[in-house]
Structure formats: structure tokens, C-alpha cells
C-alpha positions as YAML, in Angstrom:
chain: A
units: angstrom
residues:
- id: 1
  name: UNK
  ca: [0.00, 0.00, 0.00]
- id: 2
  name: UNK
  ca: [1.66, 3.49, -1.13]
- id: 3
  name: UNK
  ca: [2.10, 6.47, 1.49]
- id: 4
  name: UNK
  ca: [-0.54, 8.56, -0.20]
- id: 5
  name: UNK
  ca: [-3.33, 5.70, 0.22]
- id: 6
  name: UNK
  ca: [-2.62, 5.67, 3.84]
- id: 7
  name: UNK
  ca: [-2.60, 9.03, 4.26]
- id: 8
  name: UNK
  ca: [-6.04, 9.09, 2.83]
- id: 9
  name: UNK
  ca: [-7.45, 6.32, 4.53]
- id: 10
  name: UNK
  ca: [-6.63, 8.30, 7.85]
- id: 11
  name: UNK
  ca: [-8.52, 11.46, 6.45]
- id: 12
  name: UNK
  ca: [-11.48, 9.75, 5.47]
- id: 13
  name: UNK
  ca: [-11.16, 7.92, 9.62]
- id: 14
  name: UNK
  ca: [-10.88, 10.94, 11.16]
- id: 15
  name: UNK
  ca: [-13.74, 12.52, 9.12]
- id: 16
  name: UNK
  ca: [-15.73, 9.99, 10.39]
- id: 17
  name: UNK
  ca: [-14.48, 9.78, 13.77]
- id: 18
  name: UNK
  ca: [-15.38, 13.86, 14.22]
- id: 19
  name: UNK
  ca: [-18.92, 13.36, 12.19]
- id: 20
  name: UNK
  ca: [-19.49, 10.63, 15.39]
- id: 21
  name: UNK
  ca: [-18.76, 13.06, 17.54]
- id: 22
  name: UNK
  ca: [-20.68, 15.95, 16.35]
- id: 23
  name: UNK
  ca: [-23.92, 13.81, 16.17]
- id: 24
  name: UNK
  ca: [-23.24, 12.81, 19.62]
- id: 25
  name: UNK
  ca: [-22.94, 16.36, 20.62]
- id: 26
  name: UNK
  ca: [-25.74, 17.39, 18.84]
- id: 27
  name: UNK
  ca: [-28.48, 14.23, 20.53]
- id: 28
  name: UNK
  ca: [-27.27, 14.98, 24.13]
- id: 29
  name: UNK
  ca: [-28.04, 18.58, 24.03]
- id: 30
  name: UNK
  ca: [-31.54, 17.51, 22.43]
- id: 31
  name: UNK
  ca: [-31.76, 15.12, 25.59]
- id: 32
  name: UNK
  ca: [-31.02, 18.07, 27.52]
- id: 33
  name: UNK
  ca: [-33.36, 20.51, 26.12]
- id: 34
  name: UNK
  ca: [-36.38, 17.73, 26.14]
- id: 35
  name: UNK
  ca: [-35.54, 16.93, 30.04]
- id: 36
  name: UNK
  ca: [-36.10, 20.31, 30.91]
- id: 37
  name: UNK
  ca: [-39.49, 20.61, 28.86]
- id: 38
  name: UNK
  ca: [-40.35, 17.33, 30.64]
- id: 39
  name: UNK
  ca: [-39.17, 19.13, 34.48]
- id: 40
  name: UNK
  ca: [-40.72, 22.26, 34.11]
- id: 41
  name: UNK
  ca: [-44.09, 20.79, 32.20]
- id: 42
  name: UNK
  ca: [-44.41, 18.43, 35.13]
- id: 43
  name: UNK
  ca: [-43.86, 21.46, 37.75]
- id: 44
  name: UNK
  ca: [-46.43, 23.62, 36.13]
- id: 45
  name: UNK
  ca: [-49.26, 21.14, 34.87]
- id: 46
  name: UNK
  ca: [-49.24, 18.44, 37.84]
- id: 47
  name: UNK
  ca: [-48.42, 19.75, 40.71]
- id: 48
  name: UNK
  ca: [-49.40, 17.70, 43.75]
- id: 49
  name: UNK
  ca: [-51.94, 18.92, 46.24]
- id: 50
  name: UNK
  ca: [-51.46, 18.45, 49.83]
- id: 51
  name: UNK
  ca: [-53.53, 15.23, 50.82]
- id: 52
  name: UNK
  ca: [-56.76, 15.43, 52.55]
- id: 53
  name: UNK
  ca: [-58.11, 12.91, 54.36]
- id: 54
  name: UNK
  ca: [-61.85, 12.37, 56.06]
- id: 55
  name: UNK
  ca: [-62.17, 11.48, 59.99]
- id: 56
  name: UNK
  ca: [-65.11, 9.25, 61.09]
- id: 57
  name: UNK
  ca: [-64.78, 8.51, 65.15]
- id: 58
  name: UNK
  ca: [-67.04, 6.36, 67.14]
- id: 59
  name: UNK
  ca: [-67.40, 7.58, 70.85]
- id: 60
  name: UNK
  ca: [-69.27, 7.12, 74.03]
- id: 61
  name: UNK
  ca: [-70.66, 9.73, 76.39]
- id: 62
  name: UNK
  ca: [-69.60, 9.52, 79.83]
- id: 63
  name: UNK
  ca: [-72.20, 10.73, 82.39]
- id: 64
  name: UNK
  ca: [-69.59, 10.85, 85.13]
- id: 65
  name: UNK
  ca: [-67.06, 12.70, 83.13]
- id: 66
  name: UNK
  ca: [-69.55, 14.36, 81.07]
- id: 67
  name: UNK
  ca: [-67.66, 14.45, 77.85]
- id: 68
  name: UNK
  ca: [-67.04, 12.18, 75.09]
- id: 69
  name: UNK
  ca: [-64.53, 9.37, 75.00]
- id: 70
  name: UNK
  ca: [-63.47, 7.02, 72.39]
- id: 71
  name: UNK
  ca: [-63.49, 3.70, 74.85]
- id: 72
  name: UNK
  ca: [-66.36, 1.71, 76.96]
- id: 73
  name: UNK
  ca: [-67.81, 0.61, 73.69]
- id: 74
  name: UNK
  ca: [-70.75, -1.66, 74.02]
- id: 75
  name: UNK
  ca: [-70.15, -5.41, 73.71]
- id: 76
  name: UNK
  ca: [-73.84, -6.57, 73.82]
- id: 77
  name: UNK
  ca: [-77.46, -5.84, 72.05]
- id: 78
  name: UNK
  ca: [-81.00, -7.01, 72.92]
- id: 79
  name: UNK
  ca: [-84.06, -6.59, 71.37]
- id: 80
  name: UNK
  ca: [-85.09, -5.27, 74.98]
- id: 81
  name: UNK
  ca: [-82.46, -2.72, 75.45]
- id: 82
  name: UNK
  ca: [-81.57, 0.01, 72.75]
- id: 83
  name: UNK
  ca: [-77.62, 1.00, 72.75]
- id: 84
  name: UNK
  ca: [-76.29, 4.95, 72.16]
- id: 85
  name: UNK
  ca: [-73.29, 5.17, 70.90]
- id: 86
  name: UNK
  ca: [-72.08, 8.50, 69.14]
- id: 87
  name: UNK
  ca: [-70.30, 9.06, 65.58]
- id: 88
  name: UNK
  ca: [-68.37, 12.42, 64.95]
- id: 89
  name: UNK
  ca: [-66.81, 13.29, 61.73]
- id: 90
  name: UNK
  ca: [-63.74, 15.75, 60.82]
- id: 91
  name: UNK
  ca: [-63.46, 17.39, 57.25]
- id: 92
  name: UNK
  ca: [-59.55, 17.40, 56.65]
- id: 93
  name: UNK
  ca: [-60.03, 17.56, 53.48]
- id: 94
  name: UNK
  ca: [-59.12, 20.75, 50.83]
- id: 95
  name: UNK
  ca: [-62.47, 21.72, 49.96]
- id: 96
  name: UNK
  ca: [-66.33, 21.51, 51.52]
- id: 97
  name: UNK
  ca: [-67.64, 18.08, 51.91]
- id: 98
  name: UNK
  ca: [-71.45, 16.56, 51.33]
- id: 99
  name: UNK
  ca: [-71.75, 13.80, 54.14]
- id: 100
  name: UNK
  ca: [-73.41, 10.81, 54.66]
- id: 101
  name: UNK
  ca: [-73.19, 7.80, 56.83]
- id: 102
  name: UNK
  ca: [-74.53, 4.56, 56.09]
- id: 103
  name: UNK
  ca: [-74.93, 2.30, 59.14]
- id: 104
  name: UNK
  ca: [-75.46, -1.55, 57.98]
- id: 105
  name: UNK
  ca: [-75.70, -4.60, 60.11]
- id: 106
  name: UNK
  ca: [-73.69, -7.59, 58.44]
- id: 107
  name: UNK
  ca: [-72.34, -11.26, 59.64]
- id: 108
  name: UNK
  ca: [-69.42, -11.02, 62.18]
- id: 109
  name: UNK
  ca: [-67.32, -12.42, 59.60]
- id: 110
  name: UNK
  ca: [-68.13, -9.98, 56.54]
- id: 111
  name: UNK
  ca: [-65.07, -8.43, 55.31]
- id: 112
  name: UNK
  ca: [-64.67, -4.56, 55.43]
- id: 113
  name: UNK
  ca: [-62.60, -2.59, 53.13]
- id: 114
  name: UNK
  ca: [-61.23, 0.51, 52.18]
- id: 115
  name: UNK
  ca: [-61.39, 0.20, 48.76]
- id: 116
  name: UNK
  ca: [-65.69, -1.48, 48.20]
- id: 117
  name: UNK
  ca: [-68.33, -0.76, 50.14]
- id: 118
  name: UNK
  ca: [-70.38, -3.33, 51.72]
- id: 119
  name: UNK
  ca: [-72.90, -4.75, 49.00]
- id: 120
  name: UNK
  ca: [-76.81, -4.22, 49.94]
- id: 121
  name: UNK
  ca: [-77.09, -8.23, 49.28]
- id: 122
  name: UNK
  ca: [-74.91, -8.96, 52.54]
- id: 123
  name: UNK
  ca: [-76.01, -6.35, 54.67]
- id: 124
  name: UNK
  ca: [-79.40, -5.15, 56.53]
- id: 125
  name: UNK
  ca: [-79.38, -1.24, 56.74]
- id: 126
  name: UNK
  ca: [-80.00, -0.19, 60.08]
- id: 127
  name: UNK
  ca: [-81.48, 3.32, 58.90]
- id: 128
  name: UNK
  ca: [-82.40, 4.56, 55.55]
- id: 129
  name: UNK
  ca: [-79.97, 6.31, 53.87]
- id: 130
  name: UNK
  ca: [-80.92, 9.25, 53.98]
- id: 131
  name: UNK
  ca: [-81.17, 9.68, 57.65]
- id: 132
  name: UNK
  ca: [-77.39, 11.10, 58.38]
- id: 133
  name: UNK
  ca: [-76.56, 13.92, 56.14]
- id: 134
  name: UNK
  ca: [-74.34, 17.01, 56.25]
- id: 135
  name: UNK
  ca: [-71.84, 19.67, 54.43]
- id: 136
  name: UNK
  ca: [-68.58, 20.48, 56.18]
- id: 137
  name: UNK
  ca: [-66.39, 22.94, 55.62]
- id: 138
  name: UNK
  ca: [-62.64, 22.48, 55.32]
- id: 139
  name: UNK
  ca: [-60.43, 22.94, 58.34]
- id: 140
  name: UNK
  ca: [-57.71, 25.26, 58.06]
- id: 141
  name: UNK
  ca: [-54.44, 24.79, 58.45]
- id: 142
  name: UNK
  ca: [-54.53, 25.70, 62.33]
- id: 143
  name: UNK
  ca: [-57.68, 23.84, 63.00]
- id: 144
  name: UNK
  ca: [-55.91, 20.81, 61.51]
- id: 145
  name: UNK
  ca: [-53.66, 21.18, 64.29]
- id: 146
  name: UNK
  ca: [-56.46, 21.49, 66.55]
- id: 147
  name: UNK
  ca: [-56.89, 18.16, 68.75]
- id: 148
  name: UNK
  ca: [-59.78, 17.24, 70.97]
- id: 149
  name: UNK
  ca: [-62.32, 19.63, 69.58]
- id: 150
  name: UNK
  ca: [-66.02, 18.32, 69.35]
- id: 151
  name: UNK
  ca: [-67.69, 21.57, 67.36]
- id: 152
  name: UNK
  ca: [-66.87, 23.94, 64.32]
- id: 153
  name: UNK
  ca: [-67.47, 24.45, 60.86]
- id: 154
  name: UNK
  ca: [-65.19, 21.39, 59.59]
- id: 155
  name: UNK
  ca: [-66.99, 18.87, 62.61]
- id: 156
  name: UNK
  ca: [-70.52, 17.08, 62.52]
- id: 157
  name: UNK
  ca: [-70.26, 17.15, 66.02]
- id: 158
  name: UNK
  ca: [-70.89, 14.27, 68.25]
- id: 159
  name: UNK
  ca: [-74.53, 12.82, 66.87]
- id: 160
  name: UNK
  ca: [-76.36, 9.93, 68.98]
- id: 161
  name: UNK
  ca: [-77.11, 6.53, 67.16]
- id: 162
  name: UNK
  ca: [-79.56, 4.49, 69.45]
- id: 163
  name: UNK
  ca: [-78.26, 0.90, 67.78]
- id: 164
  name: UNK
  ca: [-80.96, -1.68, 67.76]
- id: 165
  name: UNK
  ca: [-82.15, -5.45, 66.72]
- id: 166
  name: UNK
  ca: [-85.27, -6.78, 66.11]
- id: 167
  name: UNK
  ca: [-86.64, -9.92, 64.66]
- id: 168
  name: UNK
  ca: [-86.03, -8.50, 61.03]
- id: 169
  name: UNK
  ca: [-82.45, -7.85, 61.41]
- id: 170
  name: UNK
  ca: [-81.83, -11.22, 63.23]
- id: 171
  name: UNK
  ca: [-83.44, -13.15, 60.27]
- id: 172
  name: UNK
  ca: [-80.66, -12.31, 57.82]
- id: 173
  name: UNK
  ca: [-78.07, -13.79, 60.17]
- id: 174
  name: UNK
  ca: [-76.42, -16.98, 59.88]
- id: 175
  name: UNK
  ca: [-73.96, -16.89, 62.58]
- id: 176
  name: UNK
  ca: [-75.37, -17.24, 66.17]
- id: 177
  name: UNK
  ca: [-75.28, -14.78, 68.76]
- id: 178
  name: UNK
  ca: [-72.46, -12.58, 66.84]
- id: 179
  name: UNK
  ca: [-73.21, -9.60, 64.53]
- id: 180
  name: UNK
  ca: [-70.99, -6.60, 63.05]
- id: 181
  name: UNK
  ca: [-71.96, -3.06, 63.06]
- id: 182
  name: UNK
  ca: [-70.63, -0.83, 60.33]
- id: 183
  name: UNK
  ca: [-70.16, 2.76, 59.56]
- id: 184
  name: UNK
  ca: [-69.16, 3.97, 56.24]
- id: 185
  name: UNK
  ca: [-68.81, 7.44, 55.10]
- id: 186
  name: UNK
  ca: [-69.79, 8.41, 51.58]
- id: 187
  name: UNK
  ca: [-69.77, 11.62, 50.52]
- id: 188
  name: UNK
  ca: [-71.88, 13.56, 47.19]
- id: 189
  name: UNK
  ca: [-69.90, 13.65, 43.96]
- id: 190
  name: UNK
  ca: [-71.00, 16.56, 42.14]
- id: 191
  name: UNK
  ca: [-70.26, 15.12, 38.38]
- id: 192
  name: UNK
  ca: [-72.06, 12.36, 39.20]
- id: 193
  name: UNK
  ca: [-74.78, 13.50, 41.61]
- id: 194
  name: UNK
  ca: [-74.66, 10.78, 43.50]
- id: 195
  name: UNK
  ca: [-73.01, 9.58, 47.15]
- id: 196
  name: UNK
  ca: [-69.93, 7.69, 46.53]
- id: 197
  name: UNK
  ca: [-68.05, 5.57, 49.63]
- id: 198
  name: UNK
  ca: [-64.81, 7.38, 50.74]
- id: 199
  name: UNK
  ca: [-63.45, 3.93, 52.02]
- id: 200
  name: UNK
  ca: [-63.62, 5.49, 55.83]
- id: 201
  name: UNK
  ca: [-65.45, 3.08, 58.06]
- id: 202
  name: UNK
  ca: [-65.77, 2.46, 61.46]
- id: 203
  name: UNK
  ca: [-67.37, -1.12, 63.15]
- id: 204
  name: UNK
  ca: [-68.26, -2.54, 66.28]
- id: 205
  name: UNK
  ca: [-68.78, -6.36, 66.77]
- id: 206
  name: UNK
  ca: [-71.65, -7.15, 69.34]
- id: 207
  name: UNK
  ca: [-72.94, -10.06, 70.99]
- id: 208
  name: UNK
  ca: [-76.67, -10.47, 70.81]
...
């Protein structure tokens, strides 16, 4: 091979070599420019909200004491003798709130979740649905600090449930002597105009 081959053989390599180079250049400030479109798109069009979150709380009244207390729950129910016990809810949430509890009697070993509400076919409803209703507003930021509070504008204050059983709700019930009380919030979905469960519940499992 003759000196002015090689010489040209290393041109035409080191054109290449620098043509690699450019290109490689050229995609990683592309990279660069589309990461930033991608960060500040991302700041701008989905920023994250705070999380709210809904409180239900089952409590008792103390006469003694004379306030409310979440403890001495009841363990029993007779068709005889009516139980009180007290529901309170807390609107954490970032915006006013349409409430309603739903109060169904189900077998002691019915599963309760977050994420489904308990299905009419499994459950007796222990008032109509309508019964507990109300719009909260949101707490601010120092009522969210706010602990042991029973009243404001974000709080359906403490409201009596007289619990009861009669030979209706007995009838749907497999399991002797054992039943399950639960509470689940739903709350009014304004696209849809209609109460949708929040996947807050509360229960109490009673002897009867």
C-alpha cells in the first residue's frame, strides 16, 4: 500500500471519527433541552396537592365525666335494650364536603374494606340512607392542628345513634349470637350527583 493511500485512509477515519462526535454532541443537548421541557411541564401542569383525608370517630358519652370518650364501647345488644353510641366526623379535606353515613348490620365475619363498600345483598341497613346527612367545611391549616375539639365548621359534632335489633335484622343472620356493626362514610360527587363511599369506616362487633 503506497504512502498517499494511507494518508487518505486516515482522512477519510478521522472525518468519520469527528462526524461521530458531532452527532453525539448534537443528541445529548436535544436530551437536555427535552428533560427540561419534561421538568418544568411536570412542575407547572401536575403539581401535587397536599392530601386530605376524612375522619369518622365512634365515641361514648360519659355521664360521670360528662364528655365524650373514644373507649367503653358496648359489647352486647337485645331486642329489649336500645344502645347509644355517638359518631363524629372531621373534614380534613381541601375543599367543603357533602356527608353521609350509612350504618349496615352484616355477619361477624363480613369483610370490610377501604377500597368497596359493603354490598346491599350482605347487609341489613340499620337506617335509611338518607337519615345522616351534612356539608362540612374544610379545616384550616390551624384547625388541623387542633386536637380534641367536638364543634366547628369542619366537625358534625358528636350525633347519637340508638343501635338496635329486632326480629327482622336477626333473620338475615347466619352466625349465632355474633353480629358486626358498620359505619361507612360516603360523601356527594358533584359530576355524578350521586353519594360515593370514601373507604372510611368504622365497626363494632356485638354479641346479641
Amino acid at each position: 500500500m503506497t504512502k498517499e493511500k494511507k494518508s487518505l485512509i486516515k482522512k477519510v477515519n478521522s472525518k468519520l471519527t469527528q462526524s461521530q462526535v458531532n452527532r453525539i454532541i448534537s443528541l445529548s443537548i436535544i436530551l437536555v433541552v427535552v428533560a427540561s421541557v419534561i421538568g418544568i411541564s411536570s412542575s407547572v401542569f401536575f403539581q401535587k396537592k397536599p392530601d386530605g383525608f376524612s375522619e369518622l370517630s365512634l365515641l361514648m358519652y360519659n355521664d360521670l365525666t360528662e364528655i365524650f370518650e373514644a373507649n367503653n364501647y358496648p359489647i352486647q345488644i337485645y331486642s329489649y335494650e336500645n344502645v347509644s353510641v355517638y359518631f363524629m366526623v372531621k373534614n380534613f379535606e381541601n375543599s367543603v364536603k357533602y356527608y353521609q353515613l350509612q350504618i349496615k348490620v352484616v355477619e361477624l365475619t363480613q369483610n370490610v374494606s377501604s377500597q368497596q363498600p359493603i354490598s346491599a345483598i350482605s347487609s341489613f341497613f340499620l337506617y335509611a340512607n338518607d337519615t345522616f346527612e351534612k356539608i362540612l367545611s374544610p379545616a384550616t391549616n390551624a384547625e388541623k392542628k387542633e386536637t380534641g375539639l367536638f364543634a366547628g365548621d369542619y366537625i358534625w359534632e358528636p350525633t347519637e345513634l340508638v343501635l338496635y335489633l329486632n326480629s327482622e335484622v336477626v333473620s338475615k343472620l347466619t352466625s349465632p349470637n355474633f353480629l358486626k356493626i358498620v359505619f361507612e362514610l360516603w360523601e356527594f360527587n358533584t359530576e355524578k350527583e350521586n353519594f360515593q363511599y370514601t373507604g372510611v369506616f368504622a365497626f363494632l362487633e356485638l354479641e346479641y
